[in-house]
C-alpha positions as CSV (number, residue, x, y, z in Angstrom):
1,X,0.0,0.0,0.0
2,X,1.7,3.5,-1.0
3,X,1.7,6.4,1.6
4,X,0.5,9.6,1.1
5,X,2.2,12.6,2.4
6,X,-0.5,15.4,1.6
7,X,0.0,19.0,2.7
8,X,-3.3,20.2,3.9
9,X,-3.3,24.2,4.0
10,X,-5.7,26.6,5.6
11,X,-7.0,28.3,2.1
12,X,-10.1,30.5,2.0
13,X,-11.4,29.2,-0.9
14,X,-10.0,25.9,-1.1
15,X,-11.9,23.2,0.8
16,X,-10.1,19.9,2.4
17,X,-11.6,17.3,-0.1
18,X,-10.7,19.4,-3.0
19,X,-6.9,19.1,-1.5
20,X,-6.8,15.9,-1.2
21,X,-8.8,15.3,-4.9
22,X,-6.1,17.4,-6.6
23,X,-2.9,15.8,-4.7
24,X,-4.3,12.3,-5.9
25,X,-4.8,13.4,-9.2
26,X,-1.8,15.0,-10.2
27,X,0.4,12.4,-8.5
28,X,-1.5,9.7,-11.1
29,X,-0.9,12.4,-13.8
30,X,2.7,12.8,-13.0
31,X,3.5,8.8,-12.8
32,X,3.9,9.1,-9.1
33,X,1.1,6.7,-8.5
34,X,1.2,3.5,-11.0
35,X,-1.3,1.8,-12.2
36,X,-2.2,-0.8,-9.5
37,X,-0.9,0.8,-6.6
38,X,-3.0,0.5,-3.5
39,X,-3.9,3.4,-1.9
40,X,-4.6,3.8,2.0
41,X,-8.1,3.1,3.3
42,X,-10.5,5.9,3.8
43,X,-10.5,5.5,7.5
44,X,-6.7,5.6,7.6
45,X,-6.1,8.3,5.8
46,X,-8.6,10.1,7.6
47,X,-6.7,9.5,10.6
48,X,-3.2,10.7,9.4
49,X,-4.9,13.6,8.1
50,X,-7.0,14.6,11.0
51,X,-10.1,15.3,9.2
52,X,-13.1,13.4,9.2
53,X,-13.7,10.4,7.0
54,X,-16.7,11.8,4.8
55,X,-13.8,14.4,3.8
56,X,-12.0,11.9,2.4
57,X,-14.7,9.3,1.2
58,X,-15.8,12.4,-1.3
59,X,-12.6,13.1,-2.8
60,X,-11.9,9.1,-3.7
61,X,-15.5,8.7,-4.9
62,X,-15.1,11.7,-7.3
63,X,-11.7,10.0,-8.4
64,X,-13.4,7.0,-9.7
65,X,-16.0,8.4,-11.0
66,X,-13.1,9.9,-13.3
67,X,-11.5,7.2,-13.6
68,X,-8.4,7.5,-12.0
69,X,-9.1,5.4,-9.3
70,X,-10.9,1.6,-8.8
71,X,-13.3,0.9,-6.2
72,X,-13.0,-3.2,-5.6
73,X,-15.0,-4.3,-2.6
74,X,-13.6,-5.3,0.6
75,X,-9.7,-4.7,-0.9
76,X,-9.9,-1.1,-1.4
77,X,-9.0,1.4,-3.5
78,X,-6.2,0.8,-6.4
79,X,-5.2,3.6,-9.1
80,X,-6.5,2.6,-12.7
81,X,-5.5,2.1,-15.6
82,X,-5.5,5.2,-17.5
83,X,-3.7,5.7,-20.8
84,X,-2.4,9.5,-22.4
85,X,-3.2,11.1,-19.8
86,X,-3.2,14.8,-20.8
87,X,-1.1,17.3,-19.0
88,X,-3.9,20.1,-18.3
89,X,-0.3,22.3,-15.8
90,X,-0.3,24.7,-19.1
91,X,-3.7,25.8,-19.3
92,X,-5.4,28.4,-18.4
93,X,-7.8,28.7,-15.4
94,X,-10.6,30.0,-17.9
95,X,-10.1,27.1,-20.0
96,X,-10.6,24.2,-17.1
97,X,-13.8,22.7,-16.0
98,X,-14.1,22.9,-12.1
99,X,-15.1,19.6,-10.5
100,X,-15.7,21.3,-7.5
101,X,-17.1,24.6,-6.7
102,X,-15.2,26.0,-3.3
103,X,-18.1,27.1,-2.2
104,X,-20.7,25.1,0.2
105,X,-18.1,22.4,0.9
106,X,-20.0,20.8,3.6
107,X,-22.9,20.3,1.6
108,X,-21.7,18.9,-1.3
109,X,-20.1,16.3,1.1
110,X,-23.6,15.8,2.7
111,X,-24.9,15.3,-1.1
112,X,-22.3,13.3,-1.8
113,X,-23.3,10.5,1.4
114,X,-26.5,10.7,0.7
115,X,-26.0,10.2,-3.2
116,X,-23.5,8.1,-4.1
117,X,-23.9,5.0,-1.5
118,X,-21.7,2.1,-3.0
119,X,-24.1,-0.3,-2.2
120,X,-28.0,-0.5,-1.7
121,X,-28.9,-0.1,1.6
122,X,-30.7,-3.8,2.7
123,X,-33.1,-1.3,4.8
124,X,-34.1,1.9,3.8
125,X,-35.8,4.2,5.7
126,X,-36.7,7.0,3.9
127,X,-39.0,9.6,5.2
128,X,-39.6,10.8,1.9
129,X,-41.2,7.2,0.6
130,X,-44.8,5.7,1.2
131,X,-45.9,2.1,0.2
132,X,-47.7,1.5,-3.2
133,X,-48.4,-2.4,-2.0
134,X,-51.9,-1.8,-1.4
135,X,-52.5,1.1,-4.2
136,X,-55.6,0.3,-5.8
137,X,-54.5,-0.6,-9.4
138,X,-57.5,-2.4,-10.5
139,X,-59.9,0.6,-9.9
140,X,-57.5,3.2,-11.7
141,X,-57.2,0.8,-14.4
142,X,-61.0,0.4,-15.1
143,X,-61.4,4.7,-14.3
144,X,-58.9,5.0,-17.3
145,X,-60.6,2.6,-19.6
146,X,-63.9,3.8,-19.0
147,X,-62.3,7.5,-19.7
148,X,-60.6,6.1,-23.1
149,X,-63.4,4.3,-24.1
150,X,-66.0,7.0,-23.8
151,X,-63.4,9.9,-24.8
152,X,-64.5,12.4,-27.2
153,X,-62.6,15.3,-29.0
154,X,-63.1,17.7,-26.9
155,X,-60.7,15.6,-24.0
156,X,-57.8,16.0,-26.3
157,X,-58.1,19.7,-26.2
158,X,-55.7,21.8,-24.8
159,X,-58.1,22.5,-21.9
160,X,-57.7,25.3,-19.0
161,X,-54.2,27.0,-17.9
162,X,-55.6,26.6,-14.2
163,X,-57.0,22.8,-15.0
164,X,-60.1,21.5,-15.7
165,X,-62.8,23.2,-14.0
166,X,-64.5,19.9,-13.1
167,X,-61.1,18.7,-11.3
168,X,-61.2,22.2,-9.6
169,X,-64.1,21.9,-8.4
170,X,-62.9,18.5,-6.9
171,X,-60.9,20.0,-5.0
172,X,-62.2,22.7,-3.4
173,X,-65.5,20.4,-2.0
174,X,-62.3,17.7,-1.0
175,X,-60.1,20.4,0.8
176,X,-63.4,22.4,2.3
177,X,-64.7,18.8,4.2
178,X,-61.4,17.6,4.6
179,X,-59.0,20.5,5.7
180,X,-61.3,23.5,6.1
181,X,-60.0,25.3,3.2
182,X,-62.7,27.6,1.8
183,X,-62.2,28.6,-1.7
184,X,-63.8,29.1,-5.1
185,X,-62.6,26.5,-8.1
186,X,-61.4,29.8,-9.6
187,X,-58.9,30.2,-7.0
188,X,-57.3,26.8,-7.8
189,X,-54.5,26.0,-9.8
190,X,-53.1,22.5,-11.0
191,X,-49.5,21.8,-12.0
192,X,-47.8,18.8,-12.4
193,X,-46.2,19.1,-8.9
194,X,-45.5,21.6,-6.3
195,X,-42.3,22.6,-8.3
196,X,-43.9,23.8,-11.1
197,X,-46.7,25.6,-8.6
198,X,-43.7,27.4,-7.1
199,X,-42.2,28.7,-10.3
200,X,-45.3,30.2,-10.9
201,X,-45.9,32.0,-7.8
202,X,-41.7,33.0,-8.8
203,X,-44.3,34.9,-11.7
204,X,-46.7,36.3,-9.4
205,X,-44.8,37.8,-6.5
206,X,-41.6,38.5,-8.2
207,X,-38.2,37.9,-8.2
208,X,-35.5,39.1,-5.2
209,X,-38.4,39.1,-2.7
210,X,-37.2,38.8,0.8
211,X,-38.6,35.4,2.5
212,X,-38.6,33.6,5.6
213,X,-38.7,29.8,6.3
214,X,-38.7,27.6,9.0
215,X,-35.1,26.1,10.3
216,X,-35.2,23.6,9.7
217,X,-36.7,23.4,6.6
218,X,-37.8,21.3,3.7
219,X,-34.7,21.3,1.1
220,X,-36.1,21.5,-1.9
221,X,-38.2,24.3,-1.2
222,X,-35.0,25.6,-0.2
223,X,-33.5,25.3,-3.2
224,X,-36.2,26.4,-5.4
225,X,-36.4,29.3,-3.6
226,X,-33.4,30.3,-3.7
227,X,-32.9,29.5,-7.6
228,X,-35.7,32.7,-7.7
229,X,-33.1,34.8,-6.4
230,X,-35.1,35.4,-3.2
231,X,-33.6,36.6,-0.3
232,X,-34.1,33.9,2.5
233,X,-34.1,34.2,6.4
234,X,-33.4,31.1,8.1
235,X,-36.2,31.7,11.2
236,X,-35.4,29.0,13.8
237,X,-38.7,26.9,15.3
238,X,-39.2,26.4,18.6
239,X,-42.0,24.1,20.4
240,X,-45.2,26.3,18.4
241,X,-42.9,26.5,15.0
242,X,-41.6,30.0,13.5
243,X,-40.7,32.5,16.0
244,X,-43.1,35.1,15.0
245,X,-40.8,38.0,16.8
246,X,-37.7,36.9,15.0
247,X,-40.2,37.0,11.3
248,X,-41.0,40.7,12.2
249,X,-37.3,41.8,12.5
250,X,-36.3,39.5,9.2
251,X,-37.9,42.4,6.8
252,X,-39.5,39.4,5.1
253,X,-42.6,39.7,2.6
254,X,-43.2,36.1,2.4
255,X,-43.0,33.6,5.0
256,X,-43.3,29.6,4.0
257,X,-44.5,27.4,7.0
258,X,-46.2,23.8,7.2
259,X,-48.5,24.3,10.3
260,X,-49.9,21.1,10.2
261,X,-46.9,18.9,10.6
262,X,-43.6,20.6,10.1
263,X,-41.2,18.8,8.1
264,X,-38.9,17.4,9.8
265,X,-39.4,18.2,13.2
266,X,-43.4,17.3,13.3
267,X,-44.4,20.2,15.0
268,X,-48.2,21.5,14.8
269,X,-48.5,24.9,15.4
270,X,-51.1,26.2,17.9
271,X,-53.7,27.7,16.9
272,X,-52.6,31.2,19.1
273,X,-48.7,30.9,16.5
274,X,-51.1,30.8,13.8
275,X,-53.2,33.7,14.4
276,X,-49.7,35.5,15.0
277,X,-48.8,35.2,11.7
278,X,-51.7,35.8,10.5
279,X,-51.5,39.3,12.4
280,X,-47.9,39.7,11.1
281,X,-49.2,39.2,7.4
282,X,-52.0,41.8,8.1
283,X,-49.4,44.6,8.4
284,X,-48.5,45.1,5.7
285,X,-50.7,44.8,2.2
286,X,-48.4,43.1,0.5
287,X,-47.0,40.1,3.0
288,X,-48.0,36.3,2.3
289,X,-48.0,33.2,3.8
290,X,-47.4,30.2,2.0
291,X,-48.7,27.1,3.8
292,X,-47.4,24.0,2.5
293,X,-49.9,20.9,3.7
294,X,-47.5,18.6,2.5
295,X,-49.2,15.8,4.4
296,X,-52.1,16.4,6.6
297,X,-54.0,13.8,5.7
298,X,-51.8,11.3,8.0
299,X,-52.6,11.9,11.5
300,X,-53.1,9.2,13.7
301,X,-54.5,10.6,16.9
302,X,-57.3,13.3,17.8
303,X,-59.4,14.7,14.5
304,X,-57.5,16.3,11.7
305,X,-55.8,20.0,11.9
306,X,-57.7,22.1,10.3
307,X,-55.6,24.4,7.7
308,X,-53.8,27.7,8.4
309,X,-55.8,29.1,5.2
310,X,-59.4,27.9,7.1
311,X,-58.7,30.9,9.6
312,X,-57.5,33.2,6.9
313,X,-60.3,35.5,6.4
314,X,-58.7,38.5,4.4
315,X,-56.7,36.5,1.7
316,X,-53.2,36.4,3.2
317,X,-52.4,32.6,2.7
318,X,-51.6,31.3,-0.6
319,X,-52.4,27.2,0.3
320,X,-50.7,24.6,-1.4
321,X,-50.9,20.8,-1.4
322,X,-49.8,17.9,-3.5
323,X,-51.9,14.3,-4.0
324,X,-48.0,12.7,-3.9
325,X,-47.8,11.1,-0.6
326,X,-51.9,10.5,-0.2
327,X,-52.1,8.8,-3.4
328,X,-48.8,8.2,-5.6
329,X,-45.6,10.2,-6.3
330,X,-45.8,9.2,-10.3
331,X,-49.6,11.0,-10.2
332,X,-47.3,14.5,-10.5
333,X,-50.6,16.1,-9.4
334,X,-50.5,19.5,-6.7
335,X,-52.8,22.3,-6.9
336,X,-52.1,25.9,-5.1
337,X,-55.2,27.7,-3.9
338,X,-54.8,31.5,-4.5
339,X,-56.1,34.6,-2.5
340,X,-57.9,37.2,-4.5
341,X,-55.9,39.8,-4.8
342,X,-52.9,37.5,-6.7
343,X,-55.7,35.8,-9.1
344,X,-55.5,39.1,-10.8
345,X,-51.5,39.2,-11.0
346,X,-51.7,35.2,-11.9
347,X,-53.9,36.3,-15.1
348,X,-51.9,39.0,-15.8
349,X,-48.5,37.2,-16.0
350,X,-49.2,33.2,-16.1
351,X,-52.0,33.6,-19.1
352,X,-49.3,32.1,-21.1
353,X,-48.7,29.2,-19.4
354,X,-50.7,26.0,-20.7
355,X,-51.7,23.3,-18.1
356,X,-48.7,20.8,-16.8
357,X,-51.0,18.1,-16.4
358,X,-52.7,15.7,-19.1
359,X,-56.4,16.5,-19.4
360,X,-56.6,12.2,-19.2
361,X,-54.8,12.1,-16.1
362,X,-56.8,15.2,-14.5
363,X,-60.0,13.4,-15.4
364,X,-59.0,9.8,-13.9
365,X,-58.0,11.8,-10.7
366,X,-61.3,13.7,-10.7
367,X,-63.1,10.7,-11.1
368,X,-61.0,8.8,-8.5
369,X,-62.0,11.5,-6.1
370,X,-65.5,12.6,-6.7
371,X,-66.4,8.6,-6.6
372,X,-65.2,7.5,-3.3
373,X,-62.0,5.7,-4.3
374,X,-59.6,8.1,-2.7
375,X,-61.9,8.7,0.9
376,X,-61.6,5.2,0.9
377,X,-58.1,4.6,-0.1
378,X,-57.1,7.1,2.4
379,X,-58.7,5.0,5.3
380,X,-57.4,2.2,4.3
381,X,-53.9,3.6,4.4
382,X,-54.0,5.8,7.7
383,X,-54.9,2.5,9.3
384,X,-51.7,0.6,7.3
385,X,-49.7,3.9,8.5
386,X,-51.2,3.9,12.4
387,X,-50.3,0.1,12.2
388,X,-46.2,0.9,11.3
389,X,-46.0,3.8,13.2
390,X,-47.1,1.8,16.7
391,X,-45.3,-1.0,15.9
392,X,-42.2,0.9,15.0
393,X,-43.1,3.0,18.3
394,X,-42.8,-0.7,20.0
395,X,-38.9,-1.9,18.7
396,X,-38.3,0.9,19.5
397,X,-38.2,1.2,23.6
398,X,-34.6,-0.1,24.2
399,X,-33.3,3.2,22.5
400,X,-35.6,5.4,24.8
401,X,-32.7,5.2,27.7
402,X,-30.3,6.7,25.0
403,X,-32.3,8.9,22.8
404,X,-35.3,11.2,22.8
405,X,-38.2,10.3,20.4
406,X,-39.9,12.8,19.3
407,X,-42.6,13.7,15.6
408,X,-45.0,10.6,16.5
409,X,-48.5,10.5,16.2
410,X,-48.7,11.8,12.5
411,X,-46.6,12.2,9.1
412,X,-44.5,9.5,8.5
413,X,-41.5,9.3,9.9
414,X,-40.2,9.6,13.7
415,X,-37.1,11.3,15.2
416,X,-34.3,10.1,17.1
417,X,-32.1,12.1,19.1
418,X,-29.0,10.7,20.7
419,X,-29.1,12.0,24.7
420,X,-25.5,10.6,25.0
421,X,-24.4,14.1,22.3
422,X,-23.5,11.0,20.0
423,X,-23.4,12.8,16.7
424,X,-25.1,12.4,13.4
425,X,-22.4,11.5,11.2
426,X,-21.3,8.6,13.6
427,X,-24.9,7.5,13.7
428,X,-25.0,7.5,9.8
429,X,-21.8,5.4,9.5
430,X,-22.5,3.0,12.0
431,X,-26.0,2.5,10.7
432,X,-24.5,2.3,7.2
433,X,-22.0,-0.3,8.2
434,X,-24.8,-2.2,8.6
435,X,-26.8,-2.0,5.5
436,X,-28.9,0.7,7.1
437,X,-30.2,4.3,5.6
438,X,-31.0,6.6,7.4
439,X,-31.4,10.6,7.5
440,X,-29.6,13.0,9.3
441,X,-31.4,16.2,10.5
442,X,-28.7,18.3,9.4
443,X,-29.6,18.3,5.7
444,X,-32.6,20.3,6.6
445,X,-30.6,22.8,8.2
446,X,-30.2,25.2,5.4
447,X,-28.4,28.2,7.3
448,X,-26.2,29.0,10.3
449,X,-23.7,26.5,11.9
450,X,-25.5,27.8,15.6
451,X,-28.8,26.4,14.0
452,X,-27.5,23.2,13.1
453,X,-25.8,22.0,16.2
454,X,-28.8,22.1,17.6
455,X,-29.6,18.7,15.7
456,X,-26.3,17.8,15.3
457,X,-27.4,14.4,17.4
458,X,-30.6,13.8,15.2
459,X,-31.7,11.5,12.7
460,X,-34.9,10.7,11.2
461,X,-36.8,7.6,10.4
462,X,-39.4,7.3,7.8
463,X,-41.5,4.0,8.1
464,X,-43.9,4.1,4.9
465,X,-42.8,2.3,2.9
466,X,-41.1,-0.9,4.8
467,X,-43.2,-3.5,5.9
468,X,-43.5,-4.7,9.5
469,X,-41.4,-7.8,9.0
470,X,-38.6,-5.1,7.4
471,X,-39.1,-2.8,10.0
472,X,-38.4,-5.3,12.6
473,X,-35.6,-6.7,10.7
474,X,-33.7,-3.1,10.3
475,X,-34.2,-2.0,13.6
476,X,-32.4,-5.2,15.0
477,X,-29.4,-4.1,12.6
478,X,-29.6,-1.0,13.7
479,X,-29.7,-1.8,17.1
480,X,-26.5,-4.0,16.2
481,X,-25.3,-1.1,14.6
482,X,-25.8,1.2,17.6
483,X,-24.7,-0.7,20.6
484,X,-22.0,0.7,21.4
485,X,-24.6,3.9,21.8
486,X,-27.6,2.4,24.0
């Protein structure tokens, strides 16, 4: 096995993995390293170098995926063969392509653990996915024939920007009885996802518009966000969710909350935060809320929270949901339920925008929903849901003398917070060793290392879409995994 006596330096814009990529690379470049050579183990190297492993584990998985290097499990890593190479000293920096940006180090290594796992976890518990095993296939198969079968011209129309008005309409009797929501089908608008329902609002409010959101956060509303060029305050949550006090002094227009189970902490907000912000968005005419009710419908004790937007009586909450998680991610179906005042700007700037959504798979949803499938596909999973989430609750109690669990009794996913200040990334490994995923809290930390120590010792883990027998089955690896730690 060959050495490796790297220099690590203290740069400003040059992160540790980057170091460590480009020392690697140009001693294969320069003949230094041979083809064959061994090189040390991650955790080794990690040691001599005094930096933690992920550091390391990103820079050699970016080197095979160039091909320098050759993964070969349980031997290690060994430099490839790699003929004519080209000596890239002589050119210019305008002329390379970057591999790495120096910038948000940290969280490309976070991508990089969560993206590029070698192997497929045997367990995975995502808190993300939900189980399709009991989707009722049959009955959207015969909704679509019938559709086909009776289709007529005018179905293969292009239709309403905003969606079909019979789909609309849907909606807004589904989300009145079901959420409290009250609205007019003109106020709704479907897109194939909430992605495409926030690039719209990007159209409606503007761009560079300052806006708060909970830390932490969902990420890819995050990231969409801040693709708009908005100007984002991390607000941190506390036991009611967004510390309205903290939202006054951010200079914020907009401020993007999930009342009804905060992802991922599982908070509910009171109704006394809610009215709060409602007060907040009242002083000023043109401040928003955007309530995301990512997943209300799975609540397993007491009735059903009713929406920020059902207490909203001077259209100051711009509501959004999505039919991904209560009926299938491929359905690609959310809607956004507009306040007055923005229909005008939505007509004015998003009249050119056709529908997202095939006016076939509006129709099967419409039918699905107006004829009692989805009410009862919805009871039938809540129960399914209730069923995991107990029984997951139950494997669970040898870890309560070691860690704090916290988000039960709705969404789909618990926490798990390590009272021995055990942190996240040794929790990740050790579960990983084990052919265990599982999340860390810190990826929805979006700003401020202060904010993010705070779950430094916090993981979370989603139970949809495992069966009991798996569930059982992971959690004994993981307890394997984490004995050291109980």
């Amino acid at each position: 096995m060959t050495d490796l006596t790297i220099q690590l330096t203290n740069e400003r814009n040059k992160c540790l993995y980057l170091q460590i990529y480009e020392y690697i690379r140009d001693e294969i470049r320069s003949g230094k390293l041979l083809t064959g050579e061994k090189l040390p183990s991650t955790r080794s190297l990690a040691e001599y170098l005094q930096v933690a492993r992920s550091t390391v584990d990103f820079a050699y998985g970016q080197l095979v995926a160039e091909g320098y290097l050759e993964a070969k499990p349980h031997k290690g890593y060994f430099v490839s063969s790699v003929e004519e190479l080209l000596d890239i000293s002589s050119l210019t920096e305008n002329t390379v392509d970057k591999s790495f940006p120096d910038e948000r180090c940290e969280e490309n290594i976070s991508t990089f653990l969560e993206n590029s796992k070698e192997q497929k976890p045997i367990y995975d518990f995502s808190p993300h996915a939900i189980s399709l095993k009991d989707f009722p296939f049959a009955t959207w198969k015969k909704i679509t024939r019938n559709i086909l079968v009776d289709a007529n011209s005018e179905m293969f129309a292009r239709g309403d920007a905003q969606g079909d008005l019979s789909l609309r309409e849907t909606i807004a009797r589904y989300l009145h009885s079901s959420r409290g929501v009250n609205c007019r089908p003109d106020q709704i608008v479907v897109g194939a996802g909430t992605d495409y329902l926030f690039m719209l609002l990007e159209k409606i409010l503007g761009r560079h518009i300052p806006i708060a959101m909970e830390e932490p956060t969902y990420e890819r509303a995050y990231r969409i966000f801040q693709s708009f060029a908005y100007e984002i305050t991390a607000i941190p949550v506390d036991g009611s969710g967004m510390n309205v006090e903290k939202l006054r002094k951010s200079g914020a227009r907009l401020a993007y909350v999930m009342p009804s189970h905060q992802y991922p902490t599982g908070i509910v907000m009171p109704i006394g935060r809610r009215m709060e912000l409602l007060r907040w968005a009242m002083e000023e005419p043109d401040r928003y809320l955007i309530e995301d009710d990512y997943d209300s419908e799975f609540r397993y004790r007491g009735k059903p929270i009713p929406s920020l937007q059902a207490s909203d009586s001077v259209g100051k909450v711009i509501y959004m949901g999505t039919f991904s998680k209560s009926i299938a991610p491929a359905i690609r179906v959310g809607y956004m339920v507009l306040p007055d005042r923005l229909l005008v700007s939505y007509r004015n700037n998003c009249g050119c925008y056709a529908s997202t959504v095939s006016r076939i798979d509006q129709r099967i949803l419409d039918e699905f929903i107006r004829d009692g499938y989805f009410e009862r596909y919805l009871n039938k999973m809540r129960k399914i849901y209730k069923e995991k989430h107990d029984y997951l609750l139950t494997l669970l109690h040898p870890f309560e003398k070691s860690f704090r669990i916290s988000g039960e009794n709705a969404g789909l996913h618990l926490l798990l917070a390590s009272k021995k200040n055990v942190t996240e990334e040794e929790l990740l490994l050790a579960a990983e060793k084990e052919g265990i995923r599982i999340y860390g809290m810190s990826q929805a930390c979006m700003e401020g290392q202060e904010i993010e120590k705070s779950f430094r010792n916090t993981v979370l883990l989603g139970y949809g879409a495992l069966e009991e027998t798996e569930l059982k089955a992971g959690i004994e690896l993981l307890k394997k995994a984490w004995s050291a730690y109980l």
